[in-house]
FILUM-617735 format. One line per field, with one value per residue (C-alpha): residue number from 1; residue in one letter; x, y, z. Coordinates in pm, 1 decimal. Layout:
BEGIN
num	c(NUM; ...) .
residuo	c(a; ...) .
east	c(X; ...) .
north	c(Y; ...) .
up	c(Z; ...) .
//
This chain:
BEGIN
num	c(1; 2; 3; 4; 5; 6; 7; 8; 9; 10; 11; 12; 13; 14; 15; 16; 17; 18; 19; 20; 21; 22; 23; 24; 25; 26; 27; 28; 29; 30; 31; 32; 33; 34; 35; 36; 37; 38; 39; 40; 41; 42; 43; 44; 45; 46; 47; 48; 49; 50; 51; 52; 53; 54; 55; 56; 57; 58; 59; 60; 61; 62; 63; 64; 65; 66; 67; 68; 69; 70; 71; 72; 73; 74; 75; 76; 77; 78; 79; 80; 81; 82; 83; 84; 85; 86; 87; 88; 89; 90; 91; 92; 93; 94; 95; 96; 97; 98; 99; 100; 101; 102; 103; 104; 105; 106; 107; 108; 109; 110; 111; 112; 113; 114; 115; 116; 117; 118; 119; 120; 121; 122; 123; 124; 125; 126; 127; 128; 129; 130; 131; 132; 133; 134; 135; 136; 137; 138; 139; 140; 141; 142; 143; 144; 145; 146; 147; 148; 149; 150; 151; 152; 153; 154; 155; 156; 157; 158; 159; 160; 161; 162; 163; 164; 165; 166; 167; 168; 169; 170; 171; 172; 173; 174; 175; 176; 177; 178; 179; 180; 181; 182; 183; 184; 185; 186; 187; 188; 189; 190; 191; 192; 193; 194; 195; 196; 197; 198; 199; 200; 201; 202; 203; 204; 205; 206; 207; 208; 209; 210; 211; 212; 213; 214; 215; 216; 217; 218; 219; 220; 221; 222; 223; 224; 225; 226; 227; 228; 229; 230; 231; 232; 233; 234; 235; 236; 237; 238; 239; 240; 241; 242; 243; 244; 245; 246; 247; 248; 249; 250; 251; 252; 253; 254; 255; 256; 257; 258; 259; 260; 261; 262; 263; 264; 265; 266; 267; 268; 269; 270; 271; 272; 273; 274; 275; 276; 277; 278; 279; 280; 281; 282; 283; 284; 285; 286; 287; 288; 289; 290; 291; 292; 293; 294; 295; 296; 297; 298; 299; 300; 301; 302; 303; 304; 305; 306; 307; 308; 309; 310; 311; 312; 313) .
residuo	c(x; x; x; x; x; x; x; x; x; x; x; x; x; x; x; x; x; x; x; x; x; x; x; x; x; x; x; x; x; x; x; x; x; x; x; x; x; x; x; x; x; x; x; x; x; x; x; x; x; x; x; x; x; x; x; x; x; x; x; x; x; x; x; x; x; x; x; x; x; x; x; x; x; x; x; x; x; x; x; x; x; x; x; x; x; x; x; x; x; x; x; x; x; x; x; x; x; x; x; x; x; x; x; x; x; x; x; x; x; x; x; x; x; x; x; x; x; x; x; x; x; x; x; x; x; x; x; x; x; x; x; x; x; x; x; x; x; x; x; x; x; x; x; x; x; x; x; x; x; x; x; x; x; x; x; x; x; x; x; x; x; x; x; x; x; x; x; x; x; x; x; x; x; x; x; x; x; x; x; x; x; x; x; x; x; x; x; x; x; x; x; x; x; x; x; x; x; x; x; x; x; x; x; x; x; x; x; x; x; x; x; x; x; x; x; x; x; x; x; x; x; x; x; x; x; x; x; x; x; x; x; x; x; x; x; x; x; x; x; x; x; x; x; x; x; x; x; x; x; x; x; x; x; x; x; x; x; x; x; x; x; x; x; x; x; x; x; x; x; x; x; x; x; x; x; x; x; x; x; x; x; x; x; x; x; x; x; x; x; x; x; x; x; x; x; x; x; x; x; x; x; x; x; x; x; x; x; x; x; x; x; x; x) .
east	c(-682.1; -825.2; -717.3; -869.0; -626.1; -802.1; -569.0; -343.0; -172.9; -91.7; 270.0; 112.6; -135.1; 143.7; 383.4; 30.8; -28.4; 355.3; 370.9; 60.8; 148.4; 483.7; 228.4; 84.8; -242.9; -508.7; -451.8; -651.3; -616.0; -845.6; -786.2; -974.3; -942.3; -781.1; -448.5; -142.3; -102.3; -377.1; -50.4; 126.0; 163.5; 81.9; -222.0; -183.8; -459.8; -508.8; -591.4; -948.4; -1083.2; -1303.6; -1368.2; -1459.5; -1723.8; -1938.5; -2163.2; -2269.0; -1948.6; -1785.6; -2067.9; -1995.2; -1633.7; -1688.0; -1951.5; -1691.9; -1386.7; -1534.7; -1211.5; -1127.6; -887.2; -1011.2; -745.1; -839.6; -548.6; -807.3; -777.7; -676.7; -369.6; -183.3; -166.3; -51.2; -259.9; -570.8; -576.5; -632.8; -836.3; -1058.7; -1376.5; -1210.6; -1058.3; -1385.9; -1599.9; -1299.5; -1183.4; -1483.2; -1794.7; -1584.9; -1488.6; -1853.0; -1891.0; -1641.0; -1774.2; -2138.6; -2048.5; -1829.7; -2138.5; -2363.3; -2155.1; -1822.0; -1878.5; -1702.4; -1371.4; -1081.2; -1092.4; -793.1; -924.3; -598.1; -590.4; -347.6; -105.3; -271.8; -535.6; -402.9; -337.3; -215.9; 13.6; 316.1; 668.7; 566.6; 269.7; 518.4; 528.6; 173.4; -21.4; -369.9; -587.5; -512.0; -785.7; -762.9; -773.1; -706.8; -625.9; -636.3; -893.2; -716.7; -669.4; -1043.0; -1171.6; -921.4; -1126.5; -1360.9; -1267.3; -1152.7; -1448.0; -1687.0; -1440.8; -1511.6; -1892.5; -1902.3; -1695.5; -1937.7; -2264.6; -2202.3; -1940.9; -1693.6; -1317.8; -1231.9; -871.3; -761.7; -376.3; -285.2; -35.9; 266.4; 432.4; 530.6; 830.8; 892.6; 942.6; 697.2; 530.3; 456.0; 681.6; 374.5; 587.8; 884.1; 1103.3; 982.9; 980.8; 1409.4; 1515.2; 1346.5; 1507.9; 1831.1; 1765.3; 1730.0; 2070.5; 2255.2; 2133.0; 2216.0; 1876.2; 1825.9; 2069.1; 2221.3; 1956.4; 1715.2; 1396.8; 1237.4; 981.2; 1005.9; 1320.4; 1310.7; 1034.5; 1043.6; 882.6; 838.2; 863.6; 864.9; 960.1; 646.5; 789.0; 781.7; 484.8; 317.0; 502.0; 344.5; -12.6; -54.6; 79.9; -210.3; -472.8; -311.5; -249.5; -408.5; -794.1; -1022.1; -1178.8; -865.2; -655.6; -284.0; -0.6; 193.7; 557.0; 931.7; 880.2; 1215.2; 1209.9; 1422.1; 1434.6; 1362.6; 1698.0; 1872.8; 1675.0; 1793.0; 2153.4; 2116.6; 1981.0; 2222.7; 2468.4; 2357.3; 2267.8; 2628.0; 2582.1; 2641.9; 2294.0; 2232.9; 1916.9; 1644.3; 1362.4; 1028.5; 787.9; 535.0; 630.3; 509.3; 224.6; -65.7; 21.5; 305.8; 360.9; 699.5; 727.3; 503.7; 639.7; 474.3; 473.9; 456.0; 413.2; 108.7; 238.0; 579.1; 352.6; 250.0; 632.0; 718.2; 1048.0; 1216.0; 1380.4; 1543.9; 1745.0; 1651.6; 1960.2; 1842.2; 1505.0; 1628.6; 1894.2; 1598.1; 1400.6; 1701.1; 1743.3; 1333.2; 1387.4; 1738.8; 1512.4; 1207.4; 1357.0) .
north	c(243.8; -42.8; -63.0; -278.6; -302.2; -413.8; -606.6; -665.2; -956.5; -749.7; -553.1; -243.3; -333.4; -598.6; -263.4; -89.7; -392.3; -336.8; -0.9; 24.6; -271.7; -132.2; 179.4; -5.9; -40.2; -339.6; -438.7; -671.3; -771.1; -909.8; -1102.7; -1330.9; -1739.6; -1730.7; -1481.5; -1724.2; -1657.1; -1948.8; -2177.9; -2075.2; -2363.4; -2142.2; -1929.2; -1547.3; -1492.3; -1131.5; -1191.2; -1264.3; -1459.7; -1205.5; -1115.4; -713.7; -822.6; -1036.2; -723.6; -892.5; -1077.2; -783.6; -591.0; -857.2; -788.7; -453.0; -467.7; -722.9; -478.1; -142.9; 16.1; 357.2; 373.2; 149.4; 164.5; -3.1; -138.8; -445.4; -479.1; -602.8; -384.2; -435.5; -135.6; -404.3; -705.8; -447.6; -504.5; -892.9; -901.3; -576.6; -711.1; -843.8; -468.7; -297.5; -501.0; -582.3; -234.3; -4.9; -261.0; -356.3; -6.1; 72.8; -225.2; -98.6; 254.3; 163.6; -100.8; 194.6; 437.7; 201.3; 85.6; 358.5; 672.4; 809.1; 630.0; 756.9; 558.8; 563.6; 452.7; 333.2; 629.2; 557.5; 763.9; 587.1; 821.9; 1090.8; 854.5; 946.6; 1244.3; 1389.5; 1528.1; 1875.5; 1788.5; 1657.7; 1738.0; 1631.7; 1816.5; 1697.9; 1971.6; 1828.9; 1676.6; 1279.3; 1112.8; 736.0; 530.8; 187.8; -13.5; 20.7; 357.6; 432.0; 201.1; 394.6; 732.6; 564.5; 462.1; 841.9; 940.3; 717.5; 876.0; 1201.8; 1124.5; 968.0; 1259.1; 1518.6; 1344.5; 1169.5; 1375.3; 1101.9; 1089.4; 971.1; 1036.7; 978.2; 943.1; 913.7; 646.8; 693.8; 389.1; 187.2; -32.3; -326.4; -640.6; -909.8; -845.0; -1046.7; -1038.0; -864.8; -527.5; -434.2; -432.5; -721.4; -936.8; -828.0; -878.2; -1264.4; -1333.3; -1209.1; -1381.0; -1691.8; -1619.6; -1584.0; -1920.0; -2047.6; -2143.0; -1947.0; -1892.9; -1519.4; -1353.9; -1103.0; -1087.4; -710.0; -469.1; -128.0; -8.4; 367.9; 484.1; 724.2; 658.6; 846.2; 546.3; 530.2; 309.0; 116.4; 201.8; 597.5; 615.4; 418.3; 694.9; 982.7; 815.9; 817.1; 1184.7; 1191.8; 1106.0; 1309.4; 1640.4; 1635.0; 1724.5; 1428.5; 1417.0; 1587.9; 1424.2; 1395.2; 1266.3; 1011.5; 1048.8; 1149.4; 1397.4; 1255.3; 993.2; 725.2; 583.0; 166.1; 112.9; 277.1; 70.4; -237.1; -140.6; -104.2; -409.5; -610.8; -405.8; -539.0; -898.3; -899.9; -1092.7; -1009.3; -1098.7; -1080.9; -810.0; -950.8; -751.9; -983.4; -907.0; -1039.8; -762.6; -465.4; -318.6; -139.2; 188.9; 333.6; 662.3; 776.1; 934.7; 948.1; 1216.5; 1351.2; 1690.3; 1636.5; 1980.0; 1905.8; 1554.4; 1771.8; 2049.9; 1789.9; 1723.9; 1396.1; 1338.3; 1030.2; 799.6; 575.2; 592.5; 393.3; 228.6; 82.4; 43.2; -218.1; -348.8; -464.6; -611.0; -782.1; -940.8; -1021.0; -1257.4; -1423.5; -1543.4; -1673.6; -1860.2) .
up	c(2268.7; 2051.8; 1666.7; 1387.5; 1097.2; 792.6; 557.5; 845.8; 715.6; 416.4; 398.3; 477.6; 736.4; 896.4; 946.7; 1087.2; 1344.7; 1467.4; 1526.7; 1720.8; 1946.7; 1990.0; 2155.5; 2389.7; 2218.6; 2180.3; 1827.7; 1598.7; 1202.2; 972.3; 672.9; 438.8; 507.5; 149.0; 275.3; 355.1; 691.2; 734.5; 688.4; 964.8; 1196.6; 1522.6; 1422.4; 1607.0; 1751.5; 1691.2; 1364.5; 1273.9; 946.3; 777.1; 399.3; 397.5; 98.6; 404.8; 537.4; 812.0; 931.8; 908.4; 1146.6; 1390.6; 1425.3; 1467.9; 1737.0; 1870.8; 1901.1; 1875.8; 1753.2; 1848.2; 1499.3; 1189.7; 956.5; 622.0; 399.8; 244.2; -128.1; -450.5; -428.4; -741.6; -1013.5; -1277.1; -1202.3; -1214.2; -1612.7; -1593.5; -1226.2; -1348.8; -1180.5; -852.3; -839.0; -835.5; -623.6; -385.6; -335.5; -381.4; -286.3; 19.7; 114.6; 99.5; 344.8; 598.7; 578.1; 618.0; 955.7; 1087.6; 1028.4; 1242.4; 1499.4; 1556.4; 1402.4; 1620.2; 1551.5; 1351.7; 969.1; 776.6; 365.3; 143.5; -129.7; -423.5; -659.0; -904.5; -869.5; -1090.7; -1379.2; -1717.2; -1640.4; -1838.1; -1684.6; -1670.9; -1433.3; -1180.5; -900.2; -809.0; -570.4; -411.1; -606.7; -946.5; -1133.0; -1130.8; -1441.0; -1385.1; -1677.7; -1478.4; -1346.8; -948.1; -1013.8; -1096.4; -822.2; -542.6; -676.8; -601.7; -268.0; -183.8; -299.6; -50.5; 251.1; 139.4; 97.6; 441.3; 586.1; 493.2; 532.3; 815.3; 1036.4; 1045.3; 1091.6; 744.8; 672.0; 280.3; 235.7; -96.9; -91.6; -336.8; -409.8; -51.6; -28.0; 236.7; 380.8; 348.0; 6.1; -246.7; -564.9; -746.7; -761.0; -1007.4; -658.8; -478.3; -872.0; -863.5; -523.9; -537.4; -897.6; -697.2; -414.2; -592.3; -817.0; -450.8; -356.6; -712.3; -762.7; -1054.1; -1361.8; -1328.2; -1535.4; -1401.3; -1617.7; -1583.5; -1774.1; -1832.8; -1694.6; -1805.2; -1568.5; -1237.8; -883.9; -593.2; -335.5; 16.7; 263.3; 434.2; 786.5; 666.0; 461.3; 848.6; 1056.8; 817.1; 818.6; 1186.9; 1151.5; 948.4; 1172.6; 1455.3; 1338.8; 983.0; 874.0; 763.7; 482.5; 279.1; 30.7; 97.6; -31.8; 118.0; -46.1; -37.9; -308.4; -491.5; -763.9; -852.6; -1205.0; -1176.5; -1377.8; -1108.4; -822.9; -987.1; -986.2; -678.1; -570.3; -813.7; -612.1; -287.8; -420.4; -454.2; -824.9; -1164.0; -1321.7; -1684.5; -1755.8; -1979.0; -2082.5; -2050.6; -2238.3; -2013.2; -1723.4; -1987.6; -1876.5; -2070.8; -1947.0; -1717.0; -1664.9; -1769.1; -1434.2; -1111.6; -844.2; -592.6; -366.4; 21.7; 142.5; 287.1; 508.2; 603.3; 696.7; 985.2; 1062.0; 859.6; 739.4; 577.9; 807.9; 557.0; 264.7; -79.7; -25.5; 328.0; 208.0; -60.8; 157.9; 443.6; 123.8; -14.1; 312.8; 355.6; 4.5; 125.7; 436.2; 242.5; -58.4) .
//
């Protein structure tokens, strides 16, 4: 079995590439000359330089590897950086998706494509919506929310006109090791990090602390994505969640709790966004249907992430 993992230097596409060699399967990444793994001063080979917005690169590869499962986690990923990188957002995420779609068309229709859906999708939504389910009407109020409609909507088109395998898990928010600190989560556990070493004076800077998320650990949301493409229908949208939420205040308590400091909270202006949805929850009937259940607890999710930051400062 040969994989291609799109983004696979990425947190999501990195937890992809691990599981599937831990299968026994051939397993390659791609990932643009401009993603940090570049530095590393022993280059892995089973990741190849390629930017999904070069067509014809891209075709290469492909003709190259001839995957058996594409799975495409490529993109400008960030809800919150959307607002300032609006252009980059749209042409990365929906020109390139059209990019992978069209070189899978010509060269492995066959193949089983997994296309990075978002929560984001449904956009502007009030308490009593909650909890979301897939037939909902999306309204996205950001710019990654409208250009991940956008890519679920090229999977569906490809599905349908084409016959492909195009799976569309809509990914709730995903929680990990080896993320940038471009996430409420990730932004805490380095400021805490840093305030262990005594690098930082013991004050945590943080945004909007009142808000509810349905996250899920990366290894879990990877476990019920594969579940996905084995037991689940392509071309339909499903959720990729716990179905609980957890209010951000609380996930900082508990990561001052495992920091083991006593950090002063100060609200940064900076870290407000434009929007943010009071509170994003999710229904997973559909992903249990296919016999997912949670393997870790928030607790161990943030205690793994806590740990990830202590080793990279």
């Amino acid at each position: 079995m040969k994989v291609l993992v799109l983004g696979g230097t990425g947190m999501v596409g990195s937890h992809f590439m691990k599981y599937y060699q831990e299968k026994g399967c051939e397993v390659w990444g791609l990932a643009r000359n401009s993603a940090a793994s570049r530095m590393a001063a022993e280059p892995d080979p089973s990741i190849i330089r390629c930017d999904i917005l070069e067509r014809d690169q891209l075709m290469r590869v492909m003709k190259d590897i001839k995957p058996d499962i594409l799975i495409h986690m490529a993109a400008q990923a960030f809800n919150g950086d959307s607002w300032n990188l609006e252009y980059v957002t749209h042409e990365t995420n929906y020109i390139g998706t059209l990019n992978v779609l069209y070189c899978a068309r010509e060269v492995i229709p066959q193949a089983k494509i997994l296309l990075a859906c978002s929560s984001a999708e449904y956009g502007n939504i009030k308490e009593e919506d909650c909890p979301l389910k897939e037939d909902r009407l999306l309204k996205p109020h950001t710019p990654y929310g409208v250009s991940k409609v956008g890519v679920e909507n090229l999977g569906l088109q490809y599905a349908l006109n084409y016959q492909m395998k195009v799976y569309l898990p809509r990914m709730f928010i995903h929680v990990g090791t080896g993320h940038p600190p471009a996430t409420a989560i990730q932004n805490f556990a380095r400021q805490l990090a840093l305030i262990k070493a005594g690098r930082l004076v013991p004050e945590i800077h943080v945004g909007n602390l009142s808000t509810y998320r349905d996250y899920i650990d990366v290894r879990d949301g990877v476990k019920a994505m594969t579940l996905l493409m084995d037991k689940g229908n392509p071309a339909e949208p499903v959720n990729i969640c716990n179905g609980k939420a957890y209010q951000i205040r609380e996930i900082l308590d508990m990561l001052v709790d495992i920091s083991g400091t006593n950090a002063k909270v100060v609200t940064d202006e900076k870290l407000l966004r434009v929007a943010d949805e009071p509170l994003l929850l999710g229904d997973n009937t559909k992903i249990a249907a296919l016999g997912y259940t949670r393997g870790y607890t928030m607790r161990q999710t943030l205690e793994d992430v806590f740990a990830d930051w202590m080793s990279r400062i």
